[in-house]
TORLOKOL-295110 format. One line per 8 residues: number of its first residue (from 1); for each residue x, y, z of C-alpha. Coordinates in nm, 3 decimals, decimal comma. Layout:
<sites>
NUM) X Y Z ~ ...
</sites>
This chain:
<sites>
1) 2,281 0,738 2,689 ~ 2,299 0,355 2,652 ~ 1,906 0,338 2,748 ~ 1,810 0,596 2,434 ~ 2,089 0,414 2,225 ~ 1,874 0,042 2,330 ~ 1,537 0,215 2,255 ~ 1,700 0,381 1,924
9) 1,793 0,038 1,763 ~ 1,467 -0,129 1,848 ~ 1,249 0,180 1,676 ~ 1,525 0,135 1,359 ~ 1,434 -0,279 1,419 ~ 1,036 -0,178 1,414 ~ 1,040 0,041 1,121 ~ 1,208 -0,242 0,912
17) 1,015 -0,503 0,969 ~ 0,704 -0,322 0,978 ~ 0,541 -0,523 0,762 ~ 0,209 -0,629 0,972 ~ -0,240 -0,664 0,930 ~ -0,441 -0,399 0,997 ~ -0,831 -0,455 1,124 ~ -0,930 -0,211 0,869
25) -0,707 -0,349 0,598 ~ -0,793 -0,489 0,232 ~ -0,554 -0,710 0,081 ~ -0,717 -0,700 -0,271 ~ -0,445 -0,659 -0,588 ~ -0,538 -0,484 -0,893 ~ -0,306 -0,558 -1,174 ~ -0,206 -0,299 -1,475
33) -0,177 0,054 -1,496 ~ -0,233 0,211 -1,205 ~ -0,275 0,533 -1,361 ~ -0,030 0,683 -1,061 ~ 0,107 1,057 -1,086 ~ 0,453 1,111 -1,175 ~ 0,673 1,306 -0,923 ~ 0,541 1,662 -0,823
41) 0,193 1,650 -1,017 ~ 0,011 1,600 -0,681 ~ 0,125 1,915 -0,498 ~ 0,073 2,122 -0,795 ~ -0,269 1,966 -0,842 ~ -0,357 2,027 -0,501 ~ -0,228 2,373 -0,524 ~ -0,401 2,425 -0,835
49) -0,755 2,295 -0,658 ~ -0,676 2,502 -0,370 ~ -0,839 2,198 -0,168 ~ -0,679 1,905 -0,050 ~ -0,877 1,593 -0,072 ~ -0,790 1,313 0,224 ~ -0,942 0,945 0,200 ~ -1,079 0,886 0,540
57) -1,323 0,629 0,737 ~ -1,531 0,833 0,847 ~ -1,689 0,599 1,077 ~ -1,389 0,497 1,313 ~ -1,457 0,623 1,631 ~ -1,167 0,817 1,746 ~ -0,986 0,854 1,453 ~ -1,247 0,982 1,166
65) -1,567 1,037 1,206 ~ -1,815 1,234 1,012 ~ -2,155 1,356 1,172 ~ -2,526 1,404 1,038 ~ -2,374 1,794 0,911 ~ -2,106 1,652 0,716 ~ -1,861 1,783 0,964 ~ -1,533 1,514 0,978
73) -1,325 1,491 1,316 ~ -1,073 1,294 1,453 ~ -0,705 1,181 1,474 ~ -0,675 1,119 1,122 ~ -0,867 1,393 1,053 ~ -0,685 1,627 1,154 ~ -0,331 1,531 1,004 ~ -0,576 1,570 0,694
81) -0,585 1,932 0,842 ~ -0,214 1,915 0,890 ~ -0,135 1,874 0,569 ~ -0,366 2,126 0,415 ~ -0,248 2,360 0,622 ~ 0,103 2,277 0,553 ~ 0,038 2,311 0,178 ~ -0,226 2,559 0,111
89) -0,197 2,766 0,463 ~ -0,568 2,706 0,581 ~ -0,633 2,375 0,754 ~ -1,010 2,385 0,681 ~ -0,883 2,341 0,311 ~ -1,014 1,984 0,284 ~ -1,256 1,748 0,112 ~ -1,294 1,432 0,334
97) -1,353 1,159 0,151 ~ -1,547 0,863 0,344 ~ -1,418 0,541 0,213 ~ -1,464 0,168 0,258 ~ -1,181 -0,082 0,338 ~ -1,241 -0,212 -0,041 ~ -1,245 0,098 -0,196 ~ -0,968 0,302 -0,012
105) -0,663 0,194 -0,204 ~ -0,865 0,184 -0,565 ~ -0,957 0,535 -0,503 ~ -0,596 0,600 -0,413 ~ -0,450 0,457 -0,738 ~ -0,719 0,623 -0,941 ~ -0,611 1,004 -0,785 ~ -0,980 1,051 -0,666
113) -0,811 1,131 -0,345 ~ -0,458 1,339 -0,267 ~ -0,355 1,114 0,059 ~ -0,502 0,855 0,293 ~ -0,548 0,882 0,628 ~ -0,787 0,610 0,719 ~ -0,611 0,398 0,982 ~ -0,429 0,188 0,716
121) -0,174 -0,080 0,784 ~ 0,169 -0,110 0,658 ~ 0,250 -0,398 0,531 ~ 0,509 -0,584 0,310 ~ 0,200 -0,682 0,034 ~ 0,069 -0,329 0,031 ~ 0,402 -0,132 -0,014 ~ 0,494 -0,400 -0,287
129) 0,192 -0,577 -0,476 ~ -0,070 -0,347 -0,414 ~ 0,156 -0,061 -0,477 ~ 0,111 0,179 -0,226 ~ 0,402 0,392 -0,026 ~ 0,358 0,456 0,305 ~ 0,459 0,687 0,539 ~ 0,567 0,730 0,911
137) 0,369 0,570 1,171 ~ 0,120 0,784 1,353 ~ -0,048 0,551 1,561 ~ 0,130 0,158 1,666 ~ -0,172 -0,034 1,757 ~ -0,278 -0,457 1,739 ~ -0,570 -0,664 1,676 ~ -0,773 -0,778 1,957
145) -1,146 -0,895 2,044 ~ -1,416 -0,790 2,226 ~ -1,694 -0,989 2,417 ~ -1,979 -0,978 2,645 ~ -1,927 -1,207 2,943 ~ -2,275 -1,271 2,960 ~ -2,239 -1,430 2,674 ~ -1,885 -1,594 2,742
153) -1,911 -1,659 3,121 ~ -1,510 -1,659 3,252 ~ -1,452 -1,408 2,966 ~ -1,140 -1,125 3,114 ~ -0,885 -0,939 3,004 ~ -0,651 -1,182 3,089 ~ -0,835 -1,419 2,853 ~ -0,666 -1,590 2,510
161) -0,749 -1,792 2,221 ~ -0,883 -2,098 2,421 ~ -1,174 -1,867 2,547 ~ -1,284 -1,809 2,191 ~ -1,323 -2,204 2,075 ~ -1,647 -2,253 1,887 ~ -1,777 -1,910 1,891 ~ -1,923 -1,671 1,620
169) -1,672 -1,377 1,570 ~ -1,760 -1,094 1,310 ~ -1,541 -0,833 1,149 ~ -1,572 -0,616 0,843 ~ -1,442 -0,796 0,519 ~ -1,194 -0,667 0,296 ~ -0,955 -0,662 0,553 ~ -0,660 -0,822 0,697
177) -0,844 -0,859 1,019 ~ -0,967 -1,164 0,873 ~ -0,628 -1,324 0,821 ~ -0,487 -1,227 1,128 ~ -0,771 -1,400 1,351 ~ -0,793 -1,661 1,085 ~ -0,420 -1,745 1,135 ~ -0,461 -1,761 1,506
185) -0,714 -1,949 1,577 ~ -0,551 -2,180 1,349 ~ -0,249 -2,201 1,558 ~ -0,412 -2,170 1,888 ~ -0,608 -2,514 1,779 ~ -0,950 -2,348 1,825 ~ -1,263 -2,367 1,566 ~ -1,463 -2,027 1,489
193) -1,707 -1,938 1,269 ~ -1,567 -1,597 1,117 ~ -1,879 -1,362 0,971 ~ -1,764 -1,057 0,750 ~ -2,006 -0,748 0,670 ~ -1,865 -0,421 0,495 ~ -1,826 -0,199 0,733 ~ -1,733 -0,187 1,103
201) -2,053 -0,016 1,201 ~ -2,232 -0,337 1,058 ~ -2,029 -0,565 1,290 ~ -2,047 -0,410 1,570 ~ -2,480 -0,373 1,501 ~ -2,405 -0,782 1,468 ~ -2,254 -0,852 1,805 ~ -2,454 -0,611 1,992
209) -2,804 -0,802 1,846 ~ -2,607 -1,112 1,953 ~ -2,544 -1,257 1,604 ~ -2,218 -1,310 1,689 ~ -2,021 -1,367 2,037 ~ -1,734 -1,169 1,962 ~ -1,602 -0,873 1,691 ~ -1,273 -0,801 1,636
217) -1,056 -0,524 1,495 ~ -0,725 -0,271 1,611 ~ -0,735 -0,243 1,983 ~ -0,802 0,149 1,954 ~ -1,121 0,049 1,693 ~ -1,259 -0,177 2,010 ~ -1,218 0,077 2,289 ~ -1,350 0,372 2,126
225) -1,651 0,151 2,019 ~ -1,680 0,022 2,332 ~ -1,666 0,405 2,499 ~ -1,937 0,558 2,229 ~ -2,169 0,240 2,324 ~ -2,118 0,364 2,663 ~ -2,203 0,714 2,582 ~ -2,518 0,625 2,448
233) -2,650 0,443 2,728 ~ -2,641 0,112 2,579 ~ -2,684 -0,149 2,830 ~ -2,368 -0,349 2,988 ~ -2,197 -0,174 2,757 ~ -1,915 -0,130 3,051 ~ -1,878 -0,486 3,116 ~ -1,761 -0,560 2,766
241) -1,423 -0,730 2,753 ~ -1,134 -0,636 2,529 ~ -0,867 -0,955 2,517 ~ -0,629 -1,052 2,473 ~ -0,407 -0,796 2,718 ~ -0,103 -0,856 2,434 ~ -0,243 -0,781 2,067 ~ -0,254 -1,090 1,854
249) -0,090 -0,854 1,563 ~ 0,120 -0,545 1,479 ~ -0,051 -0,250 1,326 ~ 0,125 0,037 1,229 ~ -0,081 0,256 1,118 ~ -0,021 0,585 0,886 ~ -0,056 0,781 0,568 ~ -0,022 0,614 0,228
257) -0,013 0,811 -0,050 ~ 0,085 0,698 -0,422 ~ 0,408 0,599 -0,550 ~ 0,721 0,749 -0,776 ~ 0,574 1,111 -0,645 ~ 0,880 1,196 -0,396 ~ 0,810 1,528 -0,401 ~ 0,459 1,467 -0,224
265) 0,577 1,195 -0,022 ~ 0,809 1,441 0,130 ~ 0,573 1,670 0,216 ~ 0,296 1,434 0,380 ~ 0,620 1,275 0,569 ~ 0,791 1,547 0,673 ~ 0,402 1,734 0,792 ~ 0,380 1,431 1,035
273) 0,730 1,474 1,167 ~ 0,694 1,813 1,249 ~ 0,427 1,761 1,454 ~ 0,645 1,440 1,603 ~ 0,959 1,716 1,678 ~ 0,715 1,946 1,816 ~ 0,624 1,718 2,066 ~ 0,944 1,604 2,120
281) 1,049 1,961 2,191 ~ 0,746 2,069 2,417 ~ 0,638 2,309 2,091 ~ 0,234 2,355 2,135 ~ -0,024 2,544 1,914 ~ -0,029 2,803 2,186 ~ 0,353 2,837 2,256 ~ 0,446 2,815 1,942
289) 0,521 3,200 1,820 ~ 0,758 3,231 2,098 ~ 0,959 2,836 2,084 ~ 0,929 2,849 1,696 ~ 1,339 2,959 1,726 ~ 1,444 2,840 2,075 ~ 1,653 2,569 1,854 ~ 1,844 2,599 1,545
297) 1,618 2,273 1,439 ~ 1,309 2,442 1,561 ~ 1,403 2,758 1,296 ~ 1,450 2,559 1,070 ~ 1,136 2,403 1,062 ~ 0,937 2,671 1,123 ~ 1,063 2,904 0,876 ~ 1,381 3,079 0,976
305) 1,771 3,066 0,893 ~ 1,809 2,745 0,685 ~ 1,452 2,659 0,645 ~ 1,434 2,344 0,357 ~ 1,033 2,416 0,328 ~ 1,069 2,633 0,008 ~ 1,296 2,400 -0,165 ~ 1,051 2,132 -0,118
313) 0,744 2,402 -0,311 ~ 0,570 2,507 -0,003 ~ 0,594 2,770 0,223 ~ 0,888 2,846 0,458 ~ 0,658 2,894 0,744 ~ 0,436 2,567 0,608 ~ 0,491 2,355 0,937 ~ 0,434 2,652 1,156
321) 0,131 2,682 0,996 ~ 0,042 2,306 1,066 ~ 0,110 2,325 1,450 ~ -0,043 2,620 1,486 ~ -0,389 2,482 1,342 ~ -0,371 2,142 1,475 ~ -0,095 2,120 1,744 ~ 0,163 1,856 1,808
329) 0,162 1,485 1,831 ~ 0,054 1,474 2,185 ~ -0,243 1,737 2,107 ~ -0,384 1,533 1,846 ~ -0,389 1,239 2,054 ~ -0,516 1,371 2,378 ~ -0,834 1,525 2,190 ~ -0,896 1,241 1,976
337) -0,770 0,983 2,186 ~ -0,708 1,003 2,532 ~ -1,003 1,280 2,611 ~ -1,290 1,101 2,477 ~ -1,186 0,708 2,444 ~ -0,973 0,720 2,745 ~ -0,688 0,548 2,533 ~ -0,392 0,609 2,714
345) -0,093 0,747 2,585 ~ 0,140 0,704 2,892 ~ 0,305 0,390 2,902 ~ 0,213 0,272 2,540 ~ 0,463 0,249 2,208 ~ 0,327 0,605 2,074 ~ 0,505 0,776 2,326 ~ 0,819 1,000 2,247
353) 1,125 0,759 2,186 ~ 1,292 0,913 2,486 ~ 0,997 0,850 2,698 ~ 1,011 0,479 2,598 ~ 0,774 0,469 2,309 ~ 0,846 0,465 1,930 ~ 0,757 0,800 1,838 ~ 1,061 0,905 1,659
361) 1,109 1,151 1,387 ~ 1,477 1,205 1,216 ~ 1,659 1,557 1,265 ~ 1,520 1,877 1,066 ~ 1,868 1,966 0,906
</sites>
């Protein structure tokens, strides 16, 4: 009991001072009206659409990627899916909408897109000047770098900021990537030359012609680029190095969706923590019809005696519907994740709070 009670407080510690960079973050400010949805307008618009339209990458490898046929998969993809099957009871109810870092939070503000799940930092300037809300974490990741040790001779795992002293390292601009390697090289006492493009795609083209010696972004950005290089045959590919072991930064990544709509944020939060509980609760997409009431939490949440679903405009059974499509927490990640990039869940911080991680969703009551 005093071990969960430890690892308790430090998620409750986390979640308030959440406030770090993301690799695929923009820390531009617009000023004026934002031209933001009061509360409720964005679940009846959505309803009224019958489509729900998510703000995605759709070139992060992993997390949302969208093929030659239009076709959009992933781990953010699919709490896209979630949601729309949450809301309007079909998870193939969605318009993905590929976005930029620059353009994400624009788009966003404008209500050209319903939600954004496009691995997107929380952090203190975007919840406050930027004016975005943001909701629970579904993936806690940190910038590192990645380098060919051809190029760097000595280069390892093990490796830190003194390795990277005078070399070319590029990233995609509009994002807090820059600050955060900025910053630390800073500290560190080393000199770089930092080269921005717009997209990741572009800078990973950049180190793999050699332009640069090193790119940088989230940890999970670098190994799932790293593993679809691999894929494709490109040459030494495996011998790239990710470094430093620790992350340089704290990403939290998640939802954001506008503010002063409570009514929506409730429903994009609580669609995530469903899918955290079923975890938590060994609830699956296959198992589900016969665990949905093995609890009084789990019938609750999936439409029985004391469901809150209705009260909050959706369906009682709307979070029954979203495991069923898409699964629970662990299902998303092992397809997206842990199948194809080999990123590990064991052992990491988006494991279930009892098993050590920070995965932690509060009580369906």
């Amino acid at each position: 009991m005093l071990k969960r009670l430890a690892v308790l407080f430090a998620v409750l510690a986390l979640v308030a001072a959440a406030c770090g960079g993301s690799s695929d973050d923009t820390t531009t400010t617009t000023e004026g009206d934002s031209g933001q949805e009061p509360s409720g307008e964005t679940l009846a618009a959505v309803q009224d659409r019958g489509t729900l339209v998510c703000g995605v990458s759709g070139s992060a490898v992993g997390f949302s990627e969208t093929d030659a046929e239009g076709n959009t998969t992933g781990f953010d993809a699919d709490f896209c899916r979630a949601v729309a099957a949450a809301v309007l009871g079909d998870a193939e109810a969605v318009e993905f909408r590929n976005l930029t870092a620059a353009e994400r939070f624009e788009a966003l503000k404008n209500n050209e897109i319903d939600v954004l799940f496009r691995n997107t930092t929380f952090t203190q300037s975007r919840d406050t000047d930027i004016g975005m809300d943001f909701g629970p974490t579904t993936y806690f990741d940190g910038q590192q770098l990645m380098g060919n040790p051809e190029t760097l001779p000595g280069l390892t795992p093990a490796s830190g900021f003194e390795a990277i002293d005078g070399a070319v390292v590029c990233t995609n601009a509009g994002t807090t990537t820059e600050k955060n390697i900025t910053e630390g090289a800073e500290v560190a006492g080393v000199t770089i030359t930092l080269q921005t493009v717009e997209t990741f795609p572009e800078a990973m083209e950049a180190f793999k012609s050699g332009t640069c010696d090193l790119v940088t972004t989230d940890g999970s950005g670098l190994y799932g680029n790293r593993a679809a290089e691999i894929n494709a045959g490109t040459e030494g590919a495996e011998n790239w190095v990710i470094f430093p072991e620790a992350p340089i930064s704290k990403e939290p990544l998640g939802p954001a969706y506008r503010q002063n709509d409570s009514t929506w944020a409730d429903i994009i939060n609580w669609t995530v923590y469903a899918t955290f509980i079923a975890d938590e609760q060994g609830v699956t997409s296959a198992n589900i019809d016969d665990m949905m009431d093995a609890t009084p939490e789990l019938a609750r949440l999936f439409g029985g005696e004391g469901e809150l679903q209705t009260a909050m405009g959706l369906s009682s059974d709307a979070f029954l519907n979203a495991i069923k499509a898409v699964g629970n927490y662990g299902e998303i990640y092992e397809r997206n994740l842990t199948g194809p990039l080999n990123l590990a869940r064991e052992g990491s911080y988006n494991m279930q709070w009892l098993d050590g991680g920070l995965i932690y969703a509060p009580p369906a009551r």
